[in-house]
C-alpha positions as CSV (number, residue, x, y, z in Angstrom):
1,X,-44.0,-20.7,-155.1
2,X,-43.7,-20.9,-151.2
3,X,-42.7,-17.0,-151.1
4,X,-45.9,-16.3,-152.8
5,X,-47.9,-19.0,-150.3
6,X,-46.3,-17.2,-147.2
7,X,-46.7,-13.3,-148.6
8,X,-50.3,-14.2,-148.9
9,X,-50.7,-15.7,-145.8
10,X,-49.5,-13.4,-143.7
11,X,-51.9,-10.5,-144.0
12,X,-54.8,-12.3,-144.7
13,X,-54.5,-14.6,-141.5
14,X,-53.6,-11.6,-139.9
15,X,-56.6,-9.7,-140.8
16,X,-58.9,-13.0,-139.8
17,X,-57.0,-12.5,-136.2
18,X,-58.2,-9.1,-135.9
19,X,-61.6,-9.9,-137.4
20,X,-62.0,-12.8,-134.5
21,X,-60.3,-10.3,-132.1
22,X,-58.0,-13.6,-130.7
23,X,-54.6,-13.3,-131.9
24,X,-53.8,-15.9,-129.3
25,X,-56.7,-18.6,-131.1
26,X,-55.3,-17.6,-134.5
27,X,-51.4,-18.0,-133.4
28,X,-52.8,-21.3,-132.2
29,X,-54.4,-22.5,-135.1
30,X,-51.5,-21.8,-137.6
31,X,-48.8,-23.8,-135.3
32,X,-51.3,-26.3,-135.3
33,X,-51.6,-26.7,-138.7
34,X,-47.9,-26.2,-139.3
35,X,-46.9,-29.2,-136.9
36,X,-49.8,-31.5,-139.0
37,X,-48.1,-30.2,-141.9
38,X,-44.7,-31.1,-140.2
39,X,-46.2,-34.7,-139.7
40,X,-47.5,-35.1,-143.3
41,X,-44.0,-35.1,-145.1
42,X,-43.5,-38.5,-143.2
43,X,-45.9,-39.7,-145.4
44,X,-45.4,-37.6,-148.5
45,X,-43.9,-39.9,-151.3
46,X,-44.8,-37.8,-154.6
47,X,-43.4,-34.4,-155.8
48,X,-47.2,-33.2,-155.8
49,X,-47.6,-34.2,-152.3
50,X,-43.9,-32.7,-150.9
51,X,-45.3,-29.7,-152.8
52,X,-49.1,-29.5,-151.0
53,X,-47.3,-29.9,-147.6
54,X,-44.8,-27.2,-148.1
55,X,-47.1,-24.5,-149.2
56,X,-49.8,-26.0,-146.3
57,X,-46.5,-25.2,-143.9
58,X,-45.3,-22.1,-145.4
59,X,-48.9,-20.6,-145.4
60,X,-49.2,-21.6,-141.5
61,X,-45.9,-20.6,-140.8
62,X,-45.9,-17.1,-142.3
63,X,-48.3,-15.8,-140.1
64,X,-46.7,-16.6,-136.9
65,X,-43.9,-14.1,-136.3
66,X,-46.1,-11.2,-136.8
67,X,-49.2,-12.3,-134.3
68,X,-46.6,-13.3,-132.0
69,X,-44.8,-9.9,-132.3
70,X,-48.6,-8.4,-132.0
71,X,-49.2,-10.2,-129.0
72,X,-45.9,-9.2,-127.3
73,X,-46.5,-5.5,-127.8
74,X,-49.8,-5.4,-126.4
75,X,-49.5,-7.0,-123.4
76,X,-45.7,-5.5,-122.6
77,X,-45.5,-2.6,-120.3
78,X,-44.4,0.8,-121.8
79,X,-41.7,0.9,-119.2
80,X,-39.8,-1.9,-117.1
81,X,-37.9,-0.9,-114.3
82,X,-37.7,2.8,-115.3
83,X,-36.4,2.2,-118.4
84,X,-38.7,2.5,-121.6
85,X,-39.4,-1.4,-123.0
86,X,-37.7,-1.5,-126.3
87,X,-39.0,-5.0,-127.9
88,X,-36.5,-4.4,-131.2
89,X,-34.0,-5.2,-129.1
90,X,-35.5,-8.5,-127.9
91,X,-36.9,-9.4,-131.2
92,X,-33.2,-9.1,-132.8
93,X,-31.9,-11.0,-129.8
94,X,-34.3,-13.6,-130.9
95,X,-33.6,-13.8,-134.8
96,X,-29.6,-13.8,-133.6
97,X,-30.3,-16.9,-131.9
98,X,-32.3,-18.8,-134.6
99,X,-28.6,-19.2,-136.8
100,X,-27.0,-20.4,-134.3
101,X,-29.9,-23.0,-133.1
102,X,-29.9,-24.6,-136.4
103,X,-26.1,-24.8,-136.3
104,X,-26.9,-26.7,-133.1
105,X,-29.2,-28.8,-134.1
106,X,-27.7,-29.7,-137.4
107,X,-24.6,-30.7,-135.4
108,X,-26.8,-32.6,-133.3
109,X,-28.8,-34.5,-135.6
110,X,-27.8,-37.2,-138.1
111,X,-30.0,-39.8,-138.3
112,X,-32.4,-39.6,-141.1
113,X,-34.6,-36.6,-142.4
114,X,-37.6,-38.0,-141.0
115,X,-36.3,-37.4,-136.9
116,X,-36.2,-33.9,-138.0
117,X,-40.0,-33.2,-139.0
118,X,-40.8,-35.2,-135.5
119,X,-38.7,-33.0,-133.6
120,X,-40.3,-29.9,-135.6
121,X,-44.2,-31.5,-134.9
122,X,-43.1,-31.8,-131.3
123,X,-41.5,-27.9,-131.0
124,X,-44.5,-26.8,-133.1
125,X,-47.2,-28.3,-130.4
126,X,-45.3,-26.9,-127.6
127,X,-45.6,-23.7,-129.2
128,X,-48.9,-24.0,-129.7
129,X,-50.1,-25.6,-125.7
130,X,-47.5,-22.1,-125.1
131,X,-49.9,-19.7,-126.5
132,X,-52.9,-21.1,-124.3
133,X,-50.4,-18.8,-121.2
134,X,-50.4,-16.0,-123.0
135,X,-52.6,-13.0,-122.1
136,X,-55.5,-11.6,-124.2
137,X,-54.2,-10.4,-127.3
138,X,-56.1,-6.9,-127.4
139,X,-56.0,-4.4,-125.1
């Protein structure tokens, strides 16, 4: 149920951003909502609810990778230093890291669940305060 929430998401917040013309506002928006989301499992103590706030976070979250990725490309220059910017090799730089940032953290982390969705509403806002430093999202 949360693939279908997320492959739905993603093109159709996706086609809002370029409807608004502000991948940067939309970016915002989603992380936004995905930290609230975050927040709301604290207080989630039904099946029903676990199961609204997971498809309300999978639906924010899906979006985010590809605006980011959109917003990346446009602003990076088509060459760096002579060489031709290739962002594949940044991006899979990037989803290397994420493994081994959960290994970290889960090592780091034992207290209960509930330190874990505060530490993810407090990544997800930084993300979000991030975006407002990142350049117009179309050329």
């Amino acid at each position: 149920m949360l693939v279908f929430a997320r492959l739905a998401a993603g093109p159709l917040v996706g086609r809002l951003a370029d409807l608004v013309a502000s991948l940067r506002l939309v970016l915002a928006s989603c992380i936004v909502v995905a930290a609230a989301a975050a927040a709301a499992f604290a207080s989630a103590n039904t099946f029903w609810l676990v199961l609204l706030v997971a498809l309300a976070q999978a639906a924010a979250l899906a979006p985010t990778t590809s605006l980011a990725d959109a917003l990346t490309v446009n602003v990076a220059r088509p060459r760096m230093a002579g060489k031709p910017f290739e962002y594949g090799w940044i991006r899979g730089a990037a989803s290397a890291g994420f493994p081994v940032g959960y290994l970290v953290t889960g090592q780091l982390i034992s207290p209960p669940i509930s330190v874990h969705h505060l530490d993810d509403v407090a990544l997800l806002v930084a993300a979000a305060a991030a975006t407002a430093l990142v350049p117009g999202g179309y050329p």
